[in-house]
Structure formats: structure tokens, C-alpha cells
C-alpha positions in Angstrom: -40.7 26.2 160.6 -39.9 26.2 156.7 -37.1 24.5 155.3 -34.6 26.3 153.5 -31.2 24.4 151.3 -29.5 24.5 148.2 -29.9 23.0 145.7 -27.3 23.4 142.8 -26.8 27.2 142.2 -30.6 28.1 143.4 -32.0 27.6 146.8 -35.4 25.6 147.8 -37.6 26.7 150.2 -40.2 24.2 151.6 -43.1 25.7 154.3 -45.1 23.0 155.8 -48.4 23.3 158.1 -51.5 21.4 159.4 -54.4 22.6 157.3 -52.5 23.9 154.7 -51.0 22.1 151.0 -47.1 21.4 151.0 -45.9 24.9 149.4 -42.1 25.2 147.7 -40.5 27.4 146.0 -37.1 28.4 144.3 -35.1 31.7 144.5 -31.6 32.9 143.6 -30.7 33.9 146.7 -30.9 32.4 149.8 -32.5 36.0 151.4 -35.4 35.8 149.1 -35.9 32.2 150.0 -36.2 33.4 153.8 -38.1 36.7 153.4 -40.9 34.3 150.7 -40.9 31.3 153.9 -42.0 34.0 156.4 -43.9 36.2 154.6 -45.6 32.7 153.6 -46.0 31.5 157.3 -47.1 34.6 158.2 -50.3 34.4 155.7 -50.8 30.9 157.0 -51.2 32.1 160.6 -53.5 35.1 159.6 -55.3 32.6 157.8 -55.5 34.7 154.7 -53.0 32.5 152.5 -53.6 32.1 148.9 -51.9 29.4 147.1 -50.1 31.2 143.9 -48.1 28.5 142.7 -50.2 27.8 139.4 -50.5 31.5 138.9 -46.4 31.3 138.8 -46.3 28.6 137.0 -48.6 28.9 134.0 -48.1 31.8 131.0 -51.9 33.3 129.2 -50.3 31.1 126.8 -50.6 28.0 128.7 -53.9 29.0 130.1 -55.3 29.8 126.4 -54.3 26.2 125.0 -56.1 24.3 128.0 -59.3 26.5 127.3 -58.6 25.7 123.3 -58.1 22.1 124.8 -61.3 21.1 127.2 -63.8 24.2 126.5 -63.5 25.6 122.9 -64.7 22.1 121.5 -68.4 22.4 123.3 -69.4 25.4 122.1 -70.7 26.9 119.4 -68.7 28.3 117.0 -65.8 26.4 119.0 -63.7 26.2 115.5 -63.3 29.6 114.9 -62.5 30.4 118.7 -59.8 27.8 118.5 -58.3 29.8 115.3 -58.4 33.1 117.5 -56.6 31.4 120.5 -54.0 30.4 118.1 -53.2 33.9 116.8 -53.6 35.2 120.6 -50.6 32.7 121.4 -48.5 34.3 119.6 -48.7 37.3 121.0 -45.8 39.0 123.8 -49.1 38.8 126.2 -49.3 35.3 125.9 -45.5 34.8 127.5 -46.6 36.5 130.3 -47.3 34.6 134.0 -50.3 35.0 135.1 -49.0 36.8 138.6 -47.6 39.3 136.4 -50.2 40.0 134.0 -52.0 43.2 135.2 -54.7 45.8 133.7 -51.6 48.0 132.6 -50.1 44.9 130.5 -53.8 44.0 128.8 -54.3 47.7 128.1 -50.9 48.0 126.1 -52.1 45.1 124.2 -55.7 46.6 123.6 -53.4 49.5 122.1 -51.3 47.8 120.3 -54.0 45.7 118.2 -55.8 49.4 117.5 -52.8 51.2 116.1 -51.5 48.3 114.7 -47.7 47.3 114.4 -44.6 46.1 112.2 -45.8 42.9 112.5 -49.6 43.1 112.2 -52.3 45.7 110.6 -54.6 47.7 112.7 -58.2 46.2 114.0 -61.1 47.2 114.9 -62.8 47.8 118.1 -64.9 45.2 117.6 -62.4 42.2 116.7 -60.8 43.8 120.2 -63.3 43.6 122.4 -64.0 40.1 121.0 -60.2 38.9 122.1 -61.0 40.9 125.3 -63.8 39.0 126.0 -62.2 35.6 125.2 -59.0 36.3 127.5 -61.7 37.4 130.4 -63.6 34.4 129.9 -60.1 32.1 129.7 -58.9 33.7 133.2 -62.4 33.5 134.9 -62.3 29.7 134.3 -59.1 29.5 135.3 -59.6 31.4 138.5 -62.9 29.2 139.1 -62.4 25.9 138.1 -58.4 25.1 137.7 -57.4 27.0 141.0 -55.4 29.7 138.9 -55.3 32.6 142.2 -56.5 35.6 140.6 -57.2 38.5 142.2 -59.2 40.8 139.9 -59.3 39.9 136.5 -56.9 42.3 134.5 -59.7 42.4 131.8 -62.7 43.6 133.9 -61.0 46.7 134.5 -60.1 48.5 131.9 -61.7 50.8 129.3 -62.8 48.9 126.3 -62.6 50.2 122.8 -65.5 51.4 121.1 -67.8 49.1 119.1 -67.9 49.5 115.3 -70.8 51.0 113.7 -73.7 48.5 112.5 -72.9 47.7 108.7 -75.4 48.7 106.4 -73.8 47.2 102.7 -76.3 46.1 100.6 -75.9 44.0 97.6 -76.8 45.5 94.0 -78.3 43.4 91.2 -75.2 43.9 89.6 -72.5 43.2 92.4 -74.5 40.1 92.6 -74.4 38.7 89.4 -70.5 39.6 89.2 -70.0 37.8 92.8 -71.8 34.8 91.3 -70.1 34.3 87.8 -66.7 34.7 90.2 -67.9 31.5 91.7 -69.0 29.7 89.1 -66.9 26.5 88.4 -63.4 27.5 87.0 -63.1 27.0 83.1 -60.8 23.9 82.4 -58.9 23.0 78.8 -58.6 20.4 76.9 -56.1 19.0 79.1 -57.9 19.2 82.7 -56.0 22.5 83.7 -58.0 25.1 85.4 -58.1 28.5 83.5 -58.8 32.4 84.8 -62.0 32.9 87.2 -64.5 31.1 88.7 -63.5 28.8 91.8 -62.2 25.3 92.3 -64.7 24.6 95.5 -68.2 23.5 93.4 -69.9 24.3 96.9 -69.2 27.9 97.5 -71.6 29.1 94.7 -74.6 27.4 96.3 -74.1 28.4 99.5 -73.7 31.7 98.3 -77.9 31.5 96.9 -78.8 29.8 99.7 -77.5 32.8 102.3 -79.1 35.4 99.9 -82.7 33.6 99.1 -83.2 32.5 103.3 -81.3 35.0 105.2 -79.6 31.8 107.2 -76.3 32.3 109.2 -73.0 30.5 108.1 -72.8 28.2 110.6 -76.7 27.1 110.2 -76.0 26.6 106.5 -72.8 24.6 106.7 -74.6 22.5 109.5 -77.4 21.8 107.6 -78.3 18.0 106.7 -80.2 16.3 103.7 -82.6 14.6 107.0 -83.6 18.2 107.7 -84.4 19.1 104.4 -87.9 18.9 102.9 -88.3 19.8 99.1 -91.6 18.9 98.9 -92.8 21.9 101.4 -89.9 24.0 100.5 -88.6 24.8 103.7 -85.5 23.1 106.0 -85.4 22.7 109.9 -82.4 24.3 111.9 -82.9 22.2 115.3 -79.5 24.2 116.4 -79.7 27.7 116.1 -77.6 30.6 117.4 -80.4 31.8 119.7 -80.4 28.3 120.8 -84.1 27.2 119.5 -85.0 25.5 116.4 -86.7 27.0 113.8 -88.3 26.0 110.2 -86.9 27.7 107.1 -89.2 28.5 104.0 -87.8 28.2 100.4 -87.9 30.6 98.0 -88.5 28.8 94.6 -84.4 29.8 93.6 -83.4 28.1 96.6 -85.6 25.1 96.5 -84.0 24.7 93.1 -80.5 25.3 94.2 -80.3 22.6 96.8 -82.3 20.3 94.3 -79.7 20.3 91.7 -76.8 19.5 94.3 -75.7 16.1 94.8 -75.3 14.2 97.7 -72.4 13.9 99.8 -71.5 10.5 101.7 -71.6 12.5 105.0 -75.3 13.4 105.2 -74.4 16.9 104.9 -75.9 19.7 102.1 -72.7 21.4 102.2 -69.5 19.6 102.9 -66.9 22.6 103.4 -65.3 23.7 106.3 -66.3 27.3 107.3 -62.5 28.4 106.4 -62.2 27.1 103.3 -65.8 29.2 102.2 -64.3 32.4 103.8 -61.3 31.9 101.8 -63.2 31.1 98.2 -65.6 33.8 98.8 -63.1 37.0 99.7 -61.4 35.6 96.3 -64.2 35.7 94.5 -64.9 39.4 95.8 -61.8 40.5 94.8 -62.1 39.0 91.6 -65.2 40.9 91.2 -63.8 43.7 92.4 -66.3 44.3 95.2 -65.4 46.1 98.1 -66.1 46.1 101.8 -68.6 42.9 100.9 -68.1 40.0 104.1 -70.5 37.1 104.0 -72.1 38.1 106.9 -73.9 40.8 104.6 -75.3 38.4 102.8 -77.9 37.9 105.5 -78.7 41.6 105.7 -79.3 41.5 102.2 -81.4 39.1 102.1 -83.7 40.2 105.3 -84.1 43.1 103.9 -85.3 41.5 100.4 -87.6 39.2 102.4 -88.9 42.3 104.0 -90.2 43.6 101.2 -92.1 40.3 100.4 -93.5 39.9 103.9 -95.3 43.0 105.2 -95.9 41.0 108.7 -93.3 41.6 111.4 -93.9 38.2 113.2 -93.3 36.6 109.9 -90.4 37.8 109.5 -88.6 37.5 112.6 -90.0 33.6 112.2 -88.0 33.6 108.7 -84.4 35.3 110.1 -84.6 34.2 113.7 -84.8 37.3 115.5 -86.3 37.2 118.8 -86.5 41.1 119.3 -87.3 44.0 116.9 -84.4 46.0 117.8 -82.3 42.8 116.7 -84.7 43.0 113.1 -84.2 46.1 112.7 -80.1 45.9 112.6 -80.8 43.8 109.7 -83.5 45.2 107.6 -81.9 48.5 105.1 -84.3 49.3 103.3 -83.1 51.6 100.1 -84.4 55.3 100.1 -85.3 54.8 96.4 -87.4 51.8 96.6 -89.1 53.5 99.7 -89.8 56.8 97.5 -91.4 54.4 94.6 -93.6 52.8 97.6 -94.6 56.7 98.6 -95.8 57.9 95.3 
């Protein structure tokens, strides 16, 4: 039998039975307190209960700070997830329970973050389907491993939003040496006081080269470590790539140079800047330089398709950029029509 008694203004319901955890709950009323204890007891004898206490208890919100908490910090790329589960906190859908949170709700929020809203711009379908497929992950975790009851995840079932086009910008000699006097070292006077142009951050420029001479990632350049760098053979060793296997980078004889000149930093690391403070400089300097629609991601296209035109062999390549397929290469490599008409004759 389950125990039912007030307590204060609210009444306490208390179902007990062999095999089964101690399960309470609170209600308004003293009806809803009855009608929970036998629909409860019920379930029990069917054998078909489902404890749904944590799912009652915990908010997105909560479940999104515990993933930001024990799992963000182990994977790759774990910073920048950790800045997307902040924003994603401060959403309405964060304040919802997880019992209430259904396909309707997350589609409403897919919707929202297309059109936009007074208090944020319009994304794309890609940055959406990458929030999606955090929140799916966070609740499939939850449902697995912290004994969250879920019965369908919300996410799984709804129409996601179509992903963006491949981007195709290619840097111009020209865009390039305006992007690089942009982050050249700010002018200072007489009296130490920074003047107009350049950037403060003396790291942002070479990391800049680097990206364009060896087609590296971000994260693979801002990892890097003076142990894996050989000058003498021009090349550096990523023993943590994004495809999960190391691989050996060639110099060119700009970036050998580059990383000679740079002096080294008490940590053992090339470049000692956090990835957000390099976003930051660099969309600066673009803007500066008035370049548009430039992210540093394109910086790698850019540069495998430079590299393309220097080595003719596809295997050599891929060994450069860290492709392991040819359709992955190929999102990469833009050549321009007019340097292809100059090699047709």
C-alpha cells in the first residue's frame, strides 16, 4: 500500500515494494497524490515500471552542465563544445525537465535558431544540426549511463535542417598580403602606446603562414610542440590528429623559416594561444582588411589547393592534408578556372 500525508501545504506520497527502489513524490492535491500511488503500483505489478524521478528532476540545463562537467573534457575539441553548452544554457529549452521535453519543443527551437530572434541572429543549418547533434548525444548518455528514463530521444525524430553548401573561398595574392600586414605587430610611439593596425597577439601572424604553407587544422597547429618539430628535415609530426592517426608534415621553405624565427615559450609549445583568442585576432584583422566571408578554416582549402598544384600525385597529397578518402580531398582542393585554362593551352 503507498503512503499518503501532508506535509505543509503539499502532500507526500511514498509507494514501497519488494524488488522495486523506495519511489516519492509531491503533489498539490491530495487526489493527484492517490491517482500517481496507484497508477505507480499498478506499473509495479505489471512489471513494466520505469523509475522517472531523475527525468522530473533534472532540466536540459542540468543535464548539459554534467556532460560539460565529466565528458566534454576527454574529447577532442572538448573546449570549444564546452563554449557551445554554455550558450545552449541559456536558452528557454534548457529550463525545460526532461519529462517534458518532446520532438515538438526541440523542433520550435530548431526554428527559432533558423529565423533568428530579438535576442539572437539567424544560423545556419549547419551550426543547427551541430547543437542538434550535441543535445542527442547529452540525452543518450543521460538515458544510458546516469539512469535519466527516456523514452525516445526528442532529437532522433525530427526533420533536420539542411546542411550548408561546401565553401569554396579561395584566397587572392592580394587578400593575402592585406590579411598579413593586418597582423603584423601593432605600431607603438614613443611612449609604448599602441597605434592603428596590426594586432597586439605576436602569435596570430605566424600561425596564420603556417595554416597557408601546410594546410594543418587549427587545433593541430595550436597543439603542436617544439619536441615534434624538426627543422633540419623540414617537416613536424602530429602524433594526434583529427582522423585519429599521426602523420608527418613537410615544410615548405616559408614555413621552415617562419617557425625558425619564433622564440620559444616556457611551455614547450610553438604557439601559446588559446584557440579563442586566435579566432578573435584573426576576424579583426579581416575586418580590418576588409575581407569578407574569409573564416580560418579556409585557410586550409587554400592551401591544399596550392599544394595541389605542386604535387601532381594524389597519395602525396592526401599524406600532406590528412585525408583518408578522395571524396574528403576533393572538398578541399578549388582549383581556379584560369590557372586551369593556362595549364590547357
Amino acid at each position: 500500500m503507498a503512503a499518503i500525508w501532508r506535509r505543509g501545504d503539499n502532500w507526500r506520497a511514498e509507494v514501497r515494494r519488494r524488488g522495486y527502489p523506495l519511489v516519492t513524490r509531491t503533489f498539490d492535491t491530495k487526489a493527484q497524490a492517490d491517482a500517481w500511488s496507484r497508477r505507480t503500483e499498478t506499473e509495479m505489478d505489471r512489471g513494466c515500471f520505469v523509475d522517472r524521478t531523475e527525468a522530473e528532476r533534472n532540466t536540459l540545463g542540468d543535464l548539459l552542465q554534467r556532460y560539460a562537467d565529466e565528458i566534454s573534457p576527454h574529447k577532442k575539441g572538448g573546449d570549444g563544445e564546452i563554449i557551445r553548452i554554455r550558450k545552449l544554457r541559456k536558452d528557454v529549452l534548457a529550463q525545460y525537465k526532461i519529462a517534458a521535453l518532446s520532438s515538438k519543443v526541440v523542433a520550435e527551437y530548431r526554428d527559432r535558431r533558423l529565423r533568428g530572434d530579438s535576442k539572437s541572429k539567424p544560423v545556419s543549418g549547419s551550426t543547427v544540426n551541430r547543437e542538434l547533434t550535441l543535445i542527442g548525444h547529452v540525452l543518450s548518455v543521460a538515458r544510458k549511463e546516469w539512469g535519466v528514463h527516456i523514452e525516445t530521444n526528442p532529437v532522433s525524430i525530427i526533420r533536420r535542417p539542411r546542411e550548408n553548401r561546401g565553401r569554396t573561398r579561395r584566397l587572392s595574392s592580394d587578400e593575402e598580403l592585406r590579411l598579413l600586414a593586418e597582423l603584423s605587430p601593432s605600431p607603438r610611439d614613443e611612449h609604448g602606446r599602441f597605434g592603428l593596425g596590426g594586432t597586439r597577439n605576436d602569435w596570430v601572424l605566424p600561425v596564420v603562414v603556417i595554416a597557408i604553407e601546410t594546410a594543418m587544422r587549427r587545433s593541430e597547429i595550436l597543439s603542436l610542440c617544439w619536441a615534434d618539430v624538426f627543422l633540419n628535415d623540414r617537416y613536424v609530426r602530429l602524433h594526434d590528429s583529427k582522423n585519429g592517426e599521426a602523420r608527418d608534415v613537410p615544410l615548405s621553405i616559408r614555413a621552415g623559416a617562419t617557425l625558425s624565427a619564433l622564440p620559444r615559450h616556457i611551455s614547450g609549445r610553438v604557439f601559446p594561444i588559446t584557440p579563442d583568442a586566435l579566432k578573435k585576432a584573426f576576424v579583426r584583422a579581416c575586418d580590418r582588411a576588409e575581407l569578407e566571408n574569409l573564416h580560418f578554416h579556409d585557410l586550409r582549402h587554400e592551401a591544399t589547393s596550392r599544394i595541389a598544384e605542386r604535387l601532381d600525385n594524389i597519395l602525396e597529397l592526401s599524406a600532406v592534408t590528412g585525408h583518408k578518402t578522395v571524396q574528403m580531398l576533393k572538398r578541399y582542393y578549388h582549383p581556379r578556372a584560369s590557372d586551369l585554362a593556362r595549364k590547357l593551352g
